[in-house]
C-alpha positions in Angstrom: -45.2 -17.9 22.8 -45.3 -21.7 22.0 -45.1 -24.3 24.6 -42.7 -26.9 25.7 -42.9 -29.7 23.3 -45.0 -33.1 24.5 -42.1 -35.0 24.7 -40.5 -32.9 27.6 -41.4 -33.9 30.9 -40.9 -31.7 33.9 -39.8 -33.8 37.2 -43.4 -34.8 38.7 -44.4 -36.4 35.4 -41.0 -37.9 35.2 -41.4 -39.2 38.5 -44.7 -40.7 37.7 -44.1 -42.4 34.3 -40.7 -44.3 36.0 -43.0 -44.7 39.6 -40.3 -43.5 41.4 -40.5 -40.6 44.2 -39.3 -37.1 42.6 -36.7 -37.4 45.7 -35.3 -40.5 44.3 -34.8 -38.9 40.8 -33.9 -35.4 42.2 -30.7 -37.9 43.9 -30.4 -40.0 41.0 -29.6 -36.8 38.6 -27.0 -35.4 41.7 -24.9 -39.0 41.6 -25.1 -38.6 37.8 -27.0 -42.5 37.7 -30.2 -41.2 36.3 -31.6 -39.9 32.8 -30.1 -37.8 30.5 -32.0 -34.0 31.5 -32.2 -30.7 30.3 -31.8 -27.5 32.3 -32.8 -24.5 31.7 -32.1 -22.0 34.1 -33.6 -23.9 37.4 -35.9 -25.9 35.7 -35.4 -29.2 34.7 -36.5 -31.4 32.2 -36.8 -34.9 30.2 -37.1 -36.1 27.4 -39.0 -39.1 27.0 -36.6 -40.6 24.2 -34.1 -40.7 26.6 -36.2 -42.1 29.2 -36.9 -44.7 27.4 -33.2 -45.1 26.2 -32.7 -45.3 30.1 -35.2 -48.0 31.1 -33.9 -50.1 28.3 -30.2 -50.0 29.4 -31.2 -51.1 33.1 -32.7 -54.1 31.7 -31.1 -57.3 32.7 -31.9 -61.1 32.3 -31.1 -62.3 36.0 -29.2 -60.7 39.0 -25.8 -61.3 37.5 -26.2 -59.7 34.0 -24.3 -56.4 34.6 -25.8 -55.7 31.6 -24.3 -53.4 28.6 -20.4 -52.8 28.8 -20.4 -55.1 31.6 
């Protein structure tokens, strides 16, 4: 049996890489404001494409910027 690809991160590593708390992302994912994830079964998971494709949408130039569609 292979393993998970490297690119899949489970929610402490997630956590880590965005230095947030796992509570703050486990709330994030419930309002639906957070990453893209996968689930399988109770487990959850993220890719770090579409980490990245998150960080880079929050990005603003000053306070006002409501950035993409805004």
């Amino acid at each position: 049996m292979s393993s998970l690809p490297e690119d899949v991160l489970d929610e402490k590593e997630t956590a880590a890489l965005l230095r947030i708390s796992v509570k703050a992302l486990q709330a994030w994912r419930c309002r639906g404001s957070g990453p893209k994830f996968l689930k399988f079964g109770r487990s959850v998971r993220y890719r770090r494409g579409d980490l990245q494709d998150f960080v880079l949408k929050a990005l603003r130039s000053s306070t006002s910027d409501p950035g993409p569609g805004g």
